[in-house]
Residue, then its C-alpha position, 0 to 999 in steps of 0.5 A: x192189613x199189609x200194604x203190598x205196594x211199600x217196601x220190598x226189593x226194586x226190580x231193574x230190569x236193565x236199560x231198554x231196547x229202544x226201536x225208531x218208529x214214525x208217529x202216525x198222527x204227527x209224522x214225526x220220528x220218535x223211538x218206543x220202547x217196543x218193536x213197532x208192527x206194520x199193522x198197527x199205528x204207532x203215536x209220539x210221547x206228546x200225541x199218545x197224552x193228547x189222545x189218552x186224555x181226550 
């Protein structure tokens, strides 16, 4: 049986464009990795794990 997940050339894919956006829980300023749209909330590091995990 092969294991696909070992070995094999690593992908980079360069730094990321990093875009300013205000969390919609906290309020606080945070940047995510993707352009942020106005219809949709957006959630700091900490509120994003706090609502994933609950």
């Amino acid at each position: 049986m092969r294991d696909f997940n070992q070995g094999g050339p690593k992908r980079n894919f360069g730094p990321r464009e990093m875009y300013k956006a205000t969390c919609a829980e906290c309020g606080q300023e945070c940047e995510v990795p993707f352009k942020p749209k106005e219809d949709r909330p957006v959630f700091c590091k900490a509120c994003y794990t706090k609502k994933r995990n609950a």
